[in-house]
C-alpha positions in Angstrom: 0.0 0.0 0.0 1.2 3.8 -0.5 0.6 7.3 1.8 -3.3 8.1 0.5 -4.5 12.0 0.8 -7.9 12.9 1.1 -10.4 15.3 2.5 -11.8 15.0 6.1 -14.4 17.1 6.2 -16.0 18.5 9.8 -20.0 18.7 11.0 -20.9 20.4 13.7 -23.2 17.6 15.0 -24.2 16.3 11.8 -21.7 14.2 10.2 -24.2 11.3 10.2 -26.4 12.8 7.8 -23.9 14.0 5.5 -21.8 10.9 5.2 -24.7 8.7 4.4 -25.9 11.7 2.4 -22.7 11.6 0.4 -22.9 7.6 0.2 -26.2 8.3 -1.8 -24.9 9.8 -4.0 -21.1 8.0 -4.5 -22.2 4.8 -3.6 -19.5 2.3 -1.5 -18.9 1.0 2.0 -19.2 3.5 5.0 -17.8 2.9 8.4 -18.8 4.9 11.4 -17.6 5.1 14.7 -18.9 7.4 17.4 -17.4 8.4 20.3 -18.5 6.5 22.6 -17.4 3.7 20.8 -13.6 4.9 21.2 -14.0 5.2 25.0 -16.2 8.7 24.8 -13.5 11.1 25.7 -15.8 14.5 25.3 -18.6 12.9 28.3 -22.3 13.5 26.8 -20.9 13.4 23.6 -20.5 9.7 22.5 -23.3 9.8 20.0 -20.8 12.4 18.1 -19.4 10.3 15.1 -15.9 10.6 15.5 -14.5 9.1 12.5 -16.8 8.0 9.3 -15.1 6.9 5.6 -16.5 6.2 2.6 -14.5 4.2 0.5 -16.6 4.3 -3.0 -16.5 1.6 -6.6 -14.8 5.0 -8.6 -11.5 4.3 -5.7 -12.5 7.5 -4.0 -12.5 8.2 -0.1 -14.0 10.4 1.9 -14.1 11.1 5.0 -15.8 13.1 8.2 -16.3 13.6 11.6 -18.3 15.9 14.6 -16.8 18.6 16.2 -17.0 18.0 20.2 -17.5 21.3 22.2 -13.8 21.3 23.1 -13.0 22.5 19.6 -14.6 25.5 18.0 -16.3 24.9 14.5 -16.9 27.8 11.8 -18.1 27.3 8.7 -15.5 27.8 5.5 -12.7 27.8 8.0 -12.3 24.6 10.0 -14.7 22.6 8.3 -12.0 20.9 6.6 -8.6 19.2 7.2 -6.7 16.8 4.5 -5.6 13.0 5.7 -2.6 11.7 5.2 -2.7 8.0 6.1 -1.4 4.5 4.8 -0.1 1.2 6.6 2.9 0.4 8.9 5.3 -0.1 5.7 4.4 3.4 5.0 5.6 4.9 8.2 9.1 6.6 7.3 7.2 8.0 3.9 4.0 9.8 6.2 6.7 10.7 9.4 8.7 12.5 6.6 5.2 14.6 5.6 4.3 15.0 9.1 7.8 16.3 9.7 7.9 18.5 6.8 4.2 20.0 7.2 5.2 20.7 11.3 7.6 23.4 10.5 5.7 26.7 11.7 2.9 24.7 11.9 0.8 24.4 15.4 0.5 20.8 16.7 -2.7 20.6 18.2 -1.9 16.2 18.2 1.5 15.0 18.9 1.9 12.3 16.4 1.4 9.3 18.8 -0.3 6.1 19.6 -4.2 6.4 19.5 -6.6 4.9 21.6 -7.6 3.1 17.9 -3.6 1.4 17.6 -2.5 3.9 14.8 0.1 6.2 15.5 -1.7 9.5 14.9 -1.5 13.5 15.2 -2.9 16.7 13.7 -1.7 20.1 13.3 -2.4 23.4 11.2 0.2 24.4 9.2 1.9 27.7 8.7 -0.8 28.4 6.2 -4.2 27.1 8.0 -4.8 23.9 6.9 -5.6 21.3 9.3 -3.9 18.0 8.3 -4.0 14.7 9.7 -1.6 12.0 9.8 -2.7 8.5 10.8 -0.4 5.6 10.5 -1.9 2.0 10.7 -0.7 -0.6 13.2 -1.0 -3.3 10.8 0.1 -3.5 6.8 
């Protein structure tokens, strides 16, 4: 497998509806998982999807999420970040990115071990973009 980049995009509260909305319309498989299914870190949240992908028949991927209340959420600014992600064997290749992108950048997620396995972080670079940078456990 290689390092895949796509968008993440952010709801606030209604990443549900749009993700099966947007599986209407590109077709595939869509996995969900809510918060409370991770171990609901934001309390009174765990209905909150925090992680949804479609991975449609064209090969594309999409993906989304809820803001919790212990991140702000405006529309046309943070409701989108771009993934970086791919498998163990892609590691040096996505630490490289992650490296790279960090410089001025502000780390809101060391790049560490998740609750999920993957080693995982996030930060907005010098320019504003959120990106994200999950690498698998497995190959």
């Amino acid at each position: 497998m290689t390092a895949i980049l796509n968008p993440y995009l952010n709801f606030p509260g209604n990443a549900r509806e749009a993700i099966e909305f947007y599986q209407s319309v590109f077709g595939g498989d869509l996995d969900i998982m809510t918060f409370a299914e991770n171990g609901d870190p934001y309390p009174g949240e765990g209905d909150k999807i925090m992680h949804s992908q479609i991975d449609t028949p064209s090969g594309f991927t999409l993906m989304a999420s809820d803001v919790t209340s212990a991140h702000s959420y405006t529309a046309g600014e943070n409701d989108f970040s771009v993934s970086l992600s791919g498998a163990k064997g892609d590691d040096k290749e996505l630490r490289g990115y992650w490296d790279k992108l960090s410089a001025g950048a502000n780390v809101t997620q060391p790049l560490e071990t998740a609750p999920w396995g993957a080693t995982f972080g996030m930060l907005i670079d010098k320019f504003g973009v959120m990106w994200l940078v999950n690498i698998s456990a497995g190959d």
